[in-house]
VEXLUM-388900 format. One record per residue: x, y, z of N, C-alpha, C in turn; chain; residue in one letter. Coordinates in pm, whole numbers, plus 50000, padded with zeros to 5 digits. Layout:
BEGIN
    n.c1    n.c2    n.c3   ca.c1   ca.c2   ca.c3    c.c1    c.c2    c.c3   chaine   residu
       X       Y       Z       X       Y       Z       X       Y       Z        A        A
...
***
This chain:
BEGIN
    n.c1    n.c2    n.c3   ca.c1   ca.c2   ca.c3    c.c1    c.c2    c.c3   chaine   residu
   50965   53023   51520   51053   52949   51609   51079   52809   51555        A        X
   51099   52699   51644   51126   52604   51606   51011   52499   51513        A        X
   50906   52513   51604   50808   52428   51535   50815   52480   51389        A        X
   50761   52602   51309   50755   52617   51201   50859   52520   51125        A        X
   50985   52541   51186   51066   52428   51099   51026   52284   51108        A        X
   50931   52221   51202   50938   52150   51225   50794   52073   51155        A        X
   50702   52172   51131   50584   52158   51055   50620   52146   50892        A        X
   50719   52233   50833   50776   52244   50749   50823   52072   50670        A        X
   50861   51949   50762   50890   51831   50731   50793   51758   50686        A        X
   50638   51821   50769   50565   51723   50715   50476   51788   50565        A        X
   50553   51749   50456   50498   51742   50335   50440   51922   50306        A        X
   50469   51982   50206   50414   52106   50185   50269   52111   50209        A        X
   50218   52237   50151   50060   52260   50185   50035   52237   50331        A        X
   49923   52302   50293   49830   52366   50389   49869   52498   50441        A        X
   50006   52550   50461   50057   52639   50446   50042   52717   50606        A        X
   50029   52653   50704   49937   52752   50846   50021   52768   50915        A        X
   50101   52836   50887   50185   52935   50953   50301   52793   51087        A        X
   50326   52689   51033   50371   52639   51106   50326   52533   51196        A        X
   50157   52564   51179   50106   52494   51301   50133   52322   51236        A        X
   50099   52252   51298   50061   52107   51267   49934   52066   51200        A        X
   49923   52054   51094   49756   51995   51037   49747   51897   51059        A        X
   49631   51863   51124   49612   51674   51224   49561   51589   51097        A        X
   49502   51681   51042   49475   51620   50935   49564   51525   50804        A        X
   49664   51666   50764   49791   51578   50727   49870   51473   50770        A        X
   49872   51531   50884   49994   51416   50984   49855   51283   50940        A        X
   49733   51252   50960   49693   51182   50929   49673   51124   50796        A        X
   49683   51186   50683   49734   51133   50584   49822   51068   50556        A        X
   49989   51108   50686   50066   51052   50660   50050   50904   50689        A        X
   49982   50910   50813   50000   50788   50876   49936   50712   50839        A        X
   49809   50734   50742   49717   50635   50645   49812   50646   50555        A        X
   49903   50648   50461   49966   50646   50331   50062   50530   50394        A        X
   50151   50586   50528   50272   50437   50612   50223   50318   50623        A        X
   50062   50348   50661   50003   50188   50706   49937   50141   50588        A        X
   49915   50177   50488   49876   50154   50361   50012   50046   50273        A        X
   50143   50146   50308   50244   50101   50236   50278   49939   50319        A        X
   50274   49983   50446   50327   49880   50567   50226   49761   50497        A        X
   50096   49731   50505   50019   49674   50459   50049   49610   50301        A        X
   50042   49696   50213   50123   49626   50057   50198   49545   50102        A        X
   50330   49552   50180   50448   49487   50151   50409   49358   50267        A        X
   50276   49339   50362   50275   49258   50371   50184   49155   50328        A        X
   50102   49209   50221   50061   49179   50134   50120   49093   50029        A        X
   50233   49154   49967   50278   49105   49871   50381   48914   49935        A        X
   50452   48979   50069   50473   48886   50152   50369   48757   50117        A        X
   50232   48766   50154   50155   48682   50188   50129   48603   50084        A        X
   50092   48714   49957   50063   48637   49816   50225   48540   49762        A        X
   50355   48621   49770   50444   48531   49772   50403   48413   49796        A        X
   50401   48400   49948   50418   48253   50028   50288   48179   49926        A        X
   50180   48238   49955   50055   48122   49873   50079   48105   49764        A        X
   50099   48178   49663   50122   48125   49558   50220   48062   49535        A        X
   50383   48049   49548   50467   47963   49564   50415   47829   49639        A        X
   50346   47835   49725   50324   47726   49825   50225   47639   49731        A        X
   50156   47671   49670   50022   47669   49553   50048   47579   49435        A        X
   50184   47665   49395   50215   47617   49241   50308   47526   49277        A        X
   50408   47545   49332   50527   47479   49317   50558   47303   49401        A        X
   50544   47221   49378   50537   47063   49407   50659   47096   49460        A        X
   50776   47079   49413   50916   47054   49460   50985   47202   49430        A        X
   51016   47221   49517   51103   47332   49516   51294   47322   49490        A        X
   51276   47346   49334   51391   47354   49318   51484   47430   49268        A        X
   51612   47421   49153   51648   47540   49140   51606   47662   49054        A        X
   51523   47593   49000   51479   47676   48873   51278   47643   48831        A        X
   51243   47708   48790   51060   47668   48778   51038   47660   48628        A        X
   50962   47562   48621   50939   47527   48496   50850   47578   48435        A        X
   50789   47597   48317   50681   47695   48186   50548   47651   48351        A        X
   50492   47552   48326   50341   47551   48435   50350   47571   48564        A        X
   50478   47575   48629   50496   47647   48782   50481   47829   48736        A        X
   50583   47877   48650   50545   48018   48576   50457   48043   48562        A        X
   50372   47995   48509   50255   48038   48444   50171   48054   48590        A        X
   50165   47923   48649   50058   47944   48807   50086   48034   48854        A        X
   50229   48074   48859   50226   48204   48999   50186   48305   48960        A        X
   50238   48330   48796   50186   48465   48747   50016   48496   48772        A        X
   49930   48376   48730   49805   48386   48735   49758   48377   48865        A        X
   49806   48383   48973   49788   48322   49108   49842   48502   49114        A        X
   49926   48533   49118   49972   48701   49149   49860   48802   49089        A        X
   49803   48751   48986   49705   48858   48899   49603   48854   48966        A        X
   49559   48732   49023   49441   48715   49112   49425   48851   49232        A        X
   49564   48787   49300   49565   48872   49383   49565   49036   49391        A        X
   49606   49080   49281   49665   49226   49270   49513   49262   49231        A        X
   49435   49185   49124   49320   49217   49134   49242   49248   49206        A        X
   49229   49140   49354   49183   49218   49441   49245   49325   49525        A        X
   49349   49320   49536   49434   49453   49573   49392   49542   49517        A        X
   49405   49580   49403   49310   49658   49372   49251   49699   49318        A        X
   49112   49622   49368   48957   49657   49418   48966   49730   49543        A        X
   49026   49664   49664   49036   49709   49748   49120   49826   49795        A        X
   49220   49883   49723   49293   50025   49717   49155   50130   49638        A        X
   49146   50055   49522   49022   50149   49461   48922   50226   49556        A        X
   48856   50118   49614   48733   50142   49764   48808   50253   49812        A        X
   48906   50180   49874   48969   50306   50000   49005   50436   49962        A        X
   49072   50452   49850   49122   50560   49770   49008   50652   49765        A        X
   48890   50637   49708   48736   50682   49669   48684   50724   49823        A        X
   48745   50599   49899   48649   50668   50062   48736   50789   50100        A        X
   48873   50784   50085   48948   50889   50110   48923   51028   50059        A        X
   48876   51006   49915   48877   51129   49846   48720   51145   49938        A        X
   48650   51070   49935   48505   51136   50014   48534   51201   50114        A        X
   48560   51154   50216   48651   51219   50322   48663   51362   50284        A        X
   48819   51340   50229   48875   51491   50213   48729   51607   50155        A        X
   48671   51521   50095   48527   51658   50025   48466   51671   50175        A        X
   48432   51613   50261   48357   51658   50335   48430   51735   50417        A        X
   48555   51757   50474   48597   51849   50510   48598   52003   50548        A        X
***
């Protein structure tokens, strides 16, 4: 009936005849709030590091404003990920215990 088509949207596998895997649908919704999270992430590191490096904000950035943000962005992604790493690893634990 309908649901099968409707189970069908969320992402192949698992294959159960249609039903809903809570499980998946929860994957999805850890992968949205994961992504939702990056982009406000990247938001955040923007603002600090611009806010960080840059004295006067003008039209163009000079070689040592460049250089800060880049190293000010590496910082960050570094810990980004560390912290995707963790979660990724707790995830895969997860899924084994299953």
């Amino acid at each position: 009936g309908m649901e099968s088509g409707f189970g069908s949207d969320f992402g192949s596998g698992g294959g159960g005849g249609g039903k809903l895997d809570p499980g998946l649908i929860m994957e999805q919704v850890k992968v949205q709030i994961a992504v939702a999270n990056a982009q406000e992430l990247l938001q955040r590191m923007t603002d600090k590091c611009f806010r960080k490096c840059i004295g006067k904000p003008g039209g163009s950035l000079d070689n040592s404003e460049q250089k800060c943000i880049a190293m000010c962005m590496d910082r960050y992604m570094d810990s980004w990920n560390t912290v995707s790493r963790a979660y990724n690893s707790r995830l895969q634990r997860e899924r084994a215990n299953m």
